[in-house]
FINU-712497 format. One record per residue (C-alpha): residue in three letters; x, y, z. Coordinates in Angstrom, 1 decimal, decimal comma, padded with zeros to 4 digits. Example, Ala and Ser with C-alpha at 12.3 -4.5 7.8 and 13.67 -1.06 7.14 Angstrom:
BEGIN
- ala;012,3;-004,5;007,8
- ser;013,7;-001,1;007,1
end
This chain:
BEGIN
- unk;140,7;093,0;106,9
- unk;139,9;089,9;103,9
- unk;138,8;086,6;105,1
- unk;140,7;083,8;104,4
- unk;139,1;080,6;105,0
- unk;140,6;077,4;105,7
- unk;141,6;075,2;102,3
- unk;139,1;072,4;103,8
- unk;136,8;074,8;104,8
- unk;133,4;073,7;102,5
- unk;134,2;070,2;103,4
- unk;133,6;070,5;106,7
- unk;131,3;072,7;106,6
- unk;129,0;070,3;104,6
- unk;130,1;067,5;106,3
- unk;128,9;069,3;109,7
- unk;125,5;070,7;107,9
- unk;124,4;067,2;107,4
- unk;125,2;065,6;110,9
- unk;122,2;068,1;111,6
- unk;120,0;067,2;109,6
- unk;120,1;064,0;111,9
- unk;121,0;065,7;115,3
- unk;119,3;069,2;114,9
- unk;121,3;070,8;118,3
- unk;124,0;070,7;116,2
- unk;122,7;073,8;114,0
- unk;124,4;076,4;116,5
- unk;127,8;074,9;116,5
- unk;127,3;074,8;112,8
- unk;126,6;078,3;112,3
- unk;129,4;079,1;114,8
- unk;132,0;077,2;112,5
- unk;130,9;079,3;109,3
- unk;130,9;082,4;111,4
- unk;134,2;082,0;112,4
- unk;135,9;080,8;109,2
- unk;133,7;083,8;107,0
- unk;134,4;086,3;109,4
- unk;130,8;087,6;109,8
- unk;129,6;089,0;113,3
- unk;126,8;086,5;113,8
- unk;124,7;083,7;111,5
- unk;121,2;083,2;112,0
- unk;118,7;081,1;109,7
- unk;115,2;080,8;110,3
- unk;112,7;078,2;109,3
- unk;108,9;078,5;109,1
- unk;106,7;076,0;107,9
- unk;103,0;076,9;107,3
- unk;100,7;074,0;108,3
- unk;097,6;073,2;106,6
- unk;094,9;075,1;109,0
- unk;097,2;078,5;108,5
- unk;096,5;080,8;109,4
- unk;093,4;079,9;112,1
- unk;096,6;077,8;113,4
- unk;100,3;079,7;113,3
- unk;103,1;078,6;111,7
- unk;105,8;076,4;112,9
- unk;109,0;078,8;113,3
- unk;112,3;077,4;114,3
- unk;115,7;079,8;114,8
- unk;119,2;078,7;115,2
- unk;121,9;081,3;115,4
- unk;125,0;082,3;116,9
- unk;125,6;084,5;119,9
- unk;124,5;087,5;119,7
- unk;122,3;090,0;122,1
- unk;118,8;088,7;122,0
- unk;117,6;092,4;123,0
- unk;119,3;093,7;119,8
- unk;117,1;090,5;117,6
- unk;114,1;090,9;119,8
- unk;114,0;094,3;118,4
- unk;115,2;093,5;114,3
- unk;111,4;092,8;114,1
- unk;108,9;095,8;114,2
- unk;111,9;097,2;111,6
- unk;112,4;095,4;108,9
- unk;110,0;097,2;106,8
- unk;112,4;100,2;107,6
- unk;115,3;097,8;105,6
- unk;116,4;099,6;102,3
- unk;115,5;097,3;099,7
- unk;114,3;094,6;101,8
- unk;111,5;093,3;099,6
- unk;114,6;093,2;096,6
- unk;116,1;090,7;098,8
- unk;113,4;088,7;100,3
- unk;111,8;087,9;096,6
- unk;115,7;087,1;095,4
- unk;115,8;083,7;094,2
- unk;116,9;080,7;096,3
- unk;120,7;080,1;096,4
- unk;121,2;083,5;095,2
- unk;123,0;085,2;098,2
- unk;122,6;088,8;098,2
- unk;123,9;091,7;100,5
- unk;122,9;095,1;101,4
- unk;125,8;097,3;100,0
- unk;126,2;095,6;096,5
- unk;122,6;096,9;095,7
- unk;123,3;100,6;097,1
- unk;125,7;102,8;097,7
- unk;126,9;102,6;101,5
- unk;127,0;106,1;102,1
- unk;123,1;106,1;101,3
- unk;122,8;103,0;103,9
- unk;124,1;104,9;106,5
- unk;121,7;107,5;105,6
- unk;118,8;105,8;106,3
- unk;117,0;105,2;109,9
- unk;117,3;101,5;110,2
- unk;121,3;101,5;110,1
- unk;121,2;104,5;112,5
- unk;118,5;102,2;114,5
- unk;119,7;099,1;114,3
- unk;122,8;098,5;112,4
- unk;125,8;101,7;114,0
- unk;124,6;100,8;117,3
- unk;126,0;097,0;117,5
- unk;128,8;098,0;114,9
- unk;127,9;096,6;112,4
- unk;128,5;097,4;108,1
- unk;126,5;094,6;105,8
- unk;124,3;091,9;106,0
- unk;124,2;088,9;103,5
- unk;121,1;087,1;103,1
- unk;119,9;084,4;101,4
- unk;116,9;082,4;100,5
- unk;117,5;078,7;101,2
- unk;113,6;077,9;100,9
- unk;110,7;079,4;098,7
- unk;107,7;077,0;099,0
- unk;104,2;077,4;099,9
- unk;103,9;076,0;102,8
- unk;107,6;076,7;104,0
- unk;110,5;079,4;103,8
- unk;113,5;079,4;105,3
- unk;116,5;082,5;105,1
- unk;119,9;082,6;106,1
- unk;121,2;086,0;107,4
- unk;124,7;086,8;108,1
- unk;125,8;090,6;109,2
- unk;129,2;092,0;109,5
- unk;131,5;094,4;111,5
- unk;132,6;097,4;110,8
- unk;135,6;096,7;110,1
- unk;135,3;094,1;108,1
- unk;136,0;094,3;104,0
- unk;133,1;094,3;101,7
- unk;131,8;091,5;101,0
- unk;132,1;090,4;097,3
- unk;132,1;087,7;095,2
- unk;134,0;085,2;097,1
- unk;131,9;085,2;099,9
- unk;128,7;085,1;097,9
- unk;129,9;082,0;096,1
- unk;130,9;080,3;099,3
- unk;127,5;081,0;100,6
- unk;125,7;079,9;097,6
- unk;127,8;076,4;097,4
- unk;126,4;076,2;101,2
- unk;122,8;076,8;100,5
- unk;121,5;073,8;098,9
- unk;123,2;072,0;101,6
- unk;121,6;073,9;104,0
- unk;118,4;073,4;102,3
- unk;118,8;069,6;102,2
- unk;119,4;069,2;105,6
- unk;116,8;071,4;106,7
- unk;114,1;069,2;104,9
- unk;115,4;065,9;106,3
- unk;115,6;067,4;109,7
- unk;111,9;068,2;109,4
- unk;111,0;065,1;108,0
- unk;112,6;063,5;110,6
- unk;110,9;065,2;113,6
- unk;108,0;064,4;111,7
- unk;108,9;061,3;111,8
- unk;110,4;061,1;115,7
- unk;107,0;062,3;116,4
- unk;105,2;059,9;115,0
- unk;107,4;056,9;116,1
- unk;107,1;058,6;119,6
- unk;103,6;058,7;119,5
- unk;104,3;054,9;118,3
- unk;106,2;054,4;121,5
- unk;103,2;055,4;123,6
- unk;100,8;052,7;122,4
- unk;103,5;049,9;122,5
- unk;104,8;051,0;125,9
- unk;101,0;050,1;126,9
- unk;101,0;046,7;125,2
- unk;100,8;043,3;127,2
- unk;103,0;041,9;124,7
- unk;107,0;042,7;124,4
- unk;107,6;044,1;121,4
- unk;111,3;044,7;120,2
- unk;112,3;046,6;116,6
- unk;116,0;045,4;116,0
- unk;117,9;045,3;112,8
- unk;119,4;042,6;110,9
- unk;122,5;041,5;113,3
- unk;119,9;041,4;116,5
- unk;121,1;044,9;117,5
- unk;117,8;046,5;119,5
- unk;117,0;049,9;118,1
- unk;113,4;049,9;120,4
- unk;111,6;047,7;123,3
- unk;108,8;048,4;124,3
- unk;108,0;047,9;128,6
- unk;107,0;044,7;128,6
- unk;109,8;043,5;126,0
- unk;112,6;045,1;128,3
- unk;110,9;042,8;131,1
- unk;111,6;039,9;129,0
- unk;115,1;041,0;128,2
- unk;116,0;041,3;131,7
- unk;114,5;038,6;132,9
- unk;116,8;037,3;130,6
- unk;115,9;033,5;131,0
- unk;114,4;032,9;127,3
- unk;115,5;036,5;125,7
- unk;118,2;038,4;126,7
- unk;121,1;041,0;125,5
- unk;125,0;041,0;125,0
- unk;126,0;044,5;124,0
- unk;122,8;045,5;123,0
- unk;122,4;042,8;120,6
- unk;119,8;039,8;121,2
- unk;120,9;036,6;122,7
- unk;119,1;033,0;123,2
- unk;120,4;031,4;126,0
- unk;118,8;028,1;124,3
- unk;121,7;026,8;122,0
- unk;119,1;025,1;120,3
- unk;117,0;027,9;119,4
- unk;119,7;030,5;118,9
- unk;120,6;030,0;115,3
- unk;117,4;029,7;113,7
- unk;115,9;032,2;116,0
- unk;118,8;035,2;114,5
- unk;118,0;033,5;111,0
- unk;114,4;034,5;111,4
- unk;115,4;038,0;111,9
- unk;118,5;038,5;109,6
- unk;115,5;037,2;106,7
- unk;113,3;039,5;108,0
- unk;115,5;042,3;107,8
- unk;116,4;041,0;104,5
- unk;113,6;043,4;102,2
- unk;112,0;040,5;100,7
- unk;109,0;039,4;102,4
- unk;109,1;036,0;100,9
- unk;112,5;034,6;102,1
- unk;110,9;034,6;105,7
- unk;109,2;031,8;104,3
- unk;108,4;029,9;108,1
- unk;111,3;031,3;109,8
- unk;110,2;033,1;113,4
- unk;106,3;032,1;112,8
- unk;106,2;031,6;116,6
- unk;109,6;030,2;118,2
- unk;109,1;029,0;121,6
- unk;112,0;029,9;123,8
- unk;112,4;027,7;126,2
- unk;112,6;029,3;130,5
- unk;114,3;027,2;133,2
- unk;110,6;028,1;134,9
- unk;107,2;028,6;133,5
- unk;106,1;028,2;130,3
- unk;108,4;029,2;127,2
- unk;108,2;032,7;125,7
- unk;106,9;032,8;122,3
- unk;107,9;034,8;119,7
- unk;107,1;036,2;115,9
- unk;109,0;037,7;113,6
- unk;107,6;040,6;111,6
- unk;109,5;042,2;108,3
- unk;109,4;046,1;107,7
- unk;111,2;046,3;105,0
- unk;108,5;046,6;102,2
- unk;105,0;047,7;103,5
- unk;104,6;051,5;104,2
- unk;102,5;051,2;106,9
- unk;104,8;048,8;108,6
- unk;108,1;050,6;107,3
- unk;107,0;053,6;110,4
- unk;108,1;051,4;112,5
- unk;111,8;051,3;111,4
- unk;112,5;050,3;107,7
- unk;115,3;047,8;107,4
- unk;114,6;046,4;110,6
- unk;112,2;043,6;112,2
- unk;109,6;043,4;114,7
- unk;110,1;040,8;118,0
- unk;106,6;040,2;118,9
- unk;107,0;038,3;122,7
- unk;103,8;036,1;124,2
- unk;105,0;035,6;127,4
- unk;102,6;034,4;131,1
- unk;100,8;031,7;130,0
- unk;100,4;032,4;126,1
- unk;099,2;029,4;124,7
- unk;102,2;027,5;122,9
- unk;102,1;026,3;118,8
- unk;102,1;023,0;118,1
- unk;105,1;021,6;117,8
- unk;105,1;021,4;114,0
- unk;104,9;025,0;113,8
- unk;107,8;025,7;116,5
- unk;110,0;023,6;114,1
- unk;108,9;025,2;111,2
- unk;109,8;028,4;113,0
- unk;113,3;027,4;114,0
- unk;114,5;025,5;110,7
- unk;112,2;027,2;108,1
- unk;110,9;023,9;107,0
- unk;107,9;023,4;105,6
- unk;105,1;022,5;107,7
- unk;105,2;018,9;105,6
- unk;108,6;018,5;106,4
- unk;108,4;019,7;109,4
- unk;105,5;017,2;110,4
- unk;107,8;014,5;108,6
- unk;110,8;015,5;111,1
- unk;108,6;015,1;114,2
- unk;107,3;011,5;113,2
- unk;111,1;010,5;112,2
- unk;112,3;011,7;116,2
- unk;109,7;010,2;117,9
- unk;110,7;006,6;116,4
- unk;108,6;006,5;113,0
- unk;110,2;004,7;109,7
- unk;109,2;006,2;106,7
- unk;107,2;003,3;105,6
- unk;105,3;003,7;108,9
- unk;104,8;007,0;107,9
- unk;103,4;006,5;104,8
- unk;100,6;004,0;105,6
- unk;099,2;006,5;108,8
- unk;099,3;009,6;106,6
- unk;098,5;008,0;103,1
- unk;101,4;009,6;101,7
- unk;103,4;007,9;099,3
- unk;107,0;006,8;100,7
- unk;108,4;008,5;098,0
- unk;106,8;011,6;098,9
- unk;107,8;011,1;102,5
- unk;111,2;009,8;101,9
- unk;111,6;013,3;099,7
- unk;110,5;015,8;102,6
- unk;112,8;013,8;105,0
- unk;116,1;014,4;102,3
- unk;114,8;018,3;102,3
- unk;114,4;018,5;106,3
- unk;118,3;017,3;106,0
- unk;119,9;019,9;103,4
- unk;117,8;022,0;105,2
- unk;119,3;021,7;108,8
- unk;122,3;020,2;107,8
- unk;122,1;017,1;109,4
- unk;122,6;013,9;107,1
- unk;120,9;010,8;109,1
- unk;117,8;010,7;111,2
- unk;119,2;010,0;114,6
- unk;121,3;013,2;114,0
- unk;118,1;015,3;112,7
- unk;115,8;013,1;116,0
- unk;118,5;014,7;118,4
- unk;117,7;017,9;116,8
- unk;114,5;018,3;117,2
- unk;114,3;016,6;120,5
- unk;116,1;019,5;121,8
- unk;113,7;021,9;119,7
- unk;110,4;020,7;121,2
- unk;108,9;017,9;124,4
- unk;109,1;014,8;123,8
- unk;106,7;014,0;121,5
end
C-alpha cells in the first residue's frame, strides 16, 4: 500500500500548523490531518523547555498526539534505550527526518527486544522521527510510526516531513511565546481587575480587546461609555468624534500625533458627575507594548474624580493647543479678540492667530459656530 496525499496537501497542512501557534488545542486535529493524509498509525511531537533553575526545578514538557493507547506510550519510556540506533537519531540534525529501517536492515529490527516489546505487539513496522528543536534550553521531536502493512517509507515521505518541520518549529516557538505572554497579560488582568479605575485596552476602531471590572461597570452603565458591537460608543454627540480621534491617534504608533487628544475627556452622565477619561498609546514603549501593542489604554475616573478645567477638556476633545484652547473658551463666553488681548497681554495678532487655528482645527469658520461648539463641550463658562 503507497500513500498518496492530496495535491493541496502541504498547503493545508501549513496553513493549519500556524492557526496553532495561536490556538494551541488545535495541535491534535493537526497531527490527525497529517496522520491521515501520510498514512502513518499515529503522530506525536513533544516539546520540553528547560527553565533557568533546571534541574533543582523540572522542565516544562508539553505532548500533543493522535489516538493511540496511552498504556502502549506510558510504557515507550523505560525502553527507549532498548531502541536500535536511537542515539543515531536523536543527535540527527534538525529538519533531517530519519526512520528506523533506512539505517538497518528490517530483518535485524525484528530481531531485537524492543520491536518484539513494543513495536509487533501494536502492529506496527517503522517509525520516522525528527528533530524540529535542538537548543539549550529547549528540544522538541516529532515521531511518526507505521503499520505493518504499510510500504516503506522513503524519500517522499521524508521530504514531506522535512518541508513540515520548520513550520512546525515556527509555530511551536510563537505558541510558547505566546503563553508566555497570555501569562503575563493574565497576571496583568489580576492587578487591573483590582483597580478603582476602569481601564479598557481597545484597538484603533474602538473595538475592546480587554476591561478591566470596574471599566465593564462603566460600559454598562452605559450613560457616559458604552458599546455597540463590541466597539466603544459616546452617547454625547458632542464628545464622540474627538473622543474616537483620541484613540484612532493613539493607536496610530507615533507617540507624538496624540498631541492633546484624550488628555482627560469628560463624558458627560445624565446624573452625577461626568466620567473622565485618558488616552494612553502602546504602540512604542516596551513596557507599555505588554499591554497589547497596536492598541490604546481607556483610563476611566469615575464617582466623584475631580474634573479638568475646562481648557484641558477642550484640548482633549479638539487637540488644540492649550493657547487655543484658552482662546476658544474666552471667544464662547462673549470675549472679542481685542478684549482678549488687553486681559491676557497678548498681542491681537497673536490672539487673532490661535482663534484662525482653533477654526481649521474643528472645522468651524466663525465664532458663534466654534461658541456653540464648545458650549456643548463644557458648562457654561
Amino acid at each position: 500500500m503507497t500513500i498518496a496525499p492530496s495535491p493541496d496537501f502541504l498547503s493545508r497542512a501549513i496553513s493549519r500548523i500556524y492557526d496553532c501557534a495561536v490556538d494551541p488545542t488545535g495541535w491534535d486535529d493537526t497531527l490527525t490531518f497529517i496522520r491521515d493524509e501520510m498514512q502513518f498509525a499515529f503522530v506525536s511531537m513533544q516539546f520540553i523547555a528547560f527553565p533557568e533553575s533546571y534541574p533543582d526545578t523540572p522542565p516544562q514538557t508539553q505532548m500533543f498526539r493522535t489516538e493511540w493507547d496511552q498504556a502502549w506510550l506510558d510504557g515507550l519510556q523505560p525502553l527507549i534505550s532498548d531502541i536500535p540506533l536511537i542515539d543515531r537519531m536523536f543527535n540527527a540534525d534538525i529538519d533531517v527526518p530519519m526512520n528506523q529501517l533506512s539505517l538497518m536492515d528490517e530483518s535485524d529490527f525484528q530481531a531485537s527486544d524492543f520491536y518484539a516489546a513494543w513495536v509487533q505487539p501494536q502492529g506496527l513496522r517503522d517509525t520516522l522521527n525528527t528533530n524540529l528543536l535542538k537548543r539549550d534550553n529547549m528540544t522538541a521531536l516529532l515521531s511518526a510510526p507505521t503499520y505493518q502493512g504499510r510500504a516503506s517509507l522513503g524519500d517522499l515521505e521524508r521530504g514531506i516531513i522535512r518541508e513540515l518541520a520548520p513550520h512546525l518549529r515556527r509555530a511551536l516557538l510563537i505558541g510558547d511565546m505566546l503563553d508566555e505572554k497570555k501569562a503575563q497579560m493574565q497576571m496583568l488582568r489580576n492587578v487591573l481587575d483590582h483597580l478603582a479605575i476602569g481601564v479598557l485596552l481597545v484597538e484603533g476602531d474602538g473595538r475592546i480587546s480587554y476591561a478591566n471590572a470596574a471599566g465593564e461597570d462603566v460600559l454598562s452603565e452605559g450613560a457616559a461609555l458604552g458599546t455597540l458591537a463590541r466597539k466603544l460608543h459616546v452617547p454625547s454627540q458632542a464628545h464622540r468624534a474627538g473622543f474616537m480621534t483620541a484613540i484612532a491617534r493613539a493607536c496610530s504608533g507615533d507617540d507624538l500625533d496624540l498631541q492633546n487628544w484624550g488628555n482627560g475627556i469628560a463624558l458627560p452622565r445624565a446624573e452625577g458627575a461626568p466620567v473622565v477619561a485618558y488616552v494612553l498609546p502602546l504602540g512604542q514603549s516596551e513596557r507599555r507594548q505588554s499591554l497589547g501593542p497596536g492598541m490604546a489604554a481607556v483610563f476611566l475616573a469615575a464617582d466623584g474624580a475631580p474634573e479638568p478645567p475646562s481648557v484641558e477638556v477642550v484640548a482633549a476633545v479638539t487637540g488644540l493647543t492649550t493657547a487655543e484652547a484658552r482662546i476658544a473658551l474666552q471667544i464662547a463666553g462673549g470675549a472679542t479678540p481685542q478684549e482678549i488681548s488687553e486681559q491676557t497681554g497678548v498681542s491681537v495678532h497673536t490672539v487673532r492667530k490661535h482663534l484662525s487655528n482653533a477654526f481649521d482645527k474643528t472645522g468651524h469658520r466663525n465664532q458663534a459656530s466654534l461658541s456653540g461648539a464648545i458650549g456643548r463641550l463644557t458648562p457654561p463658562v
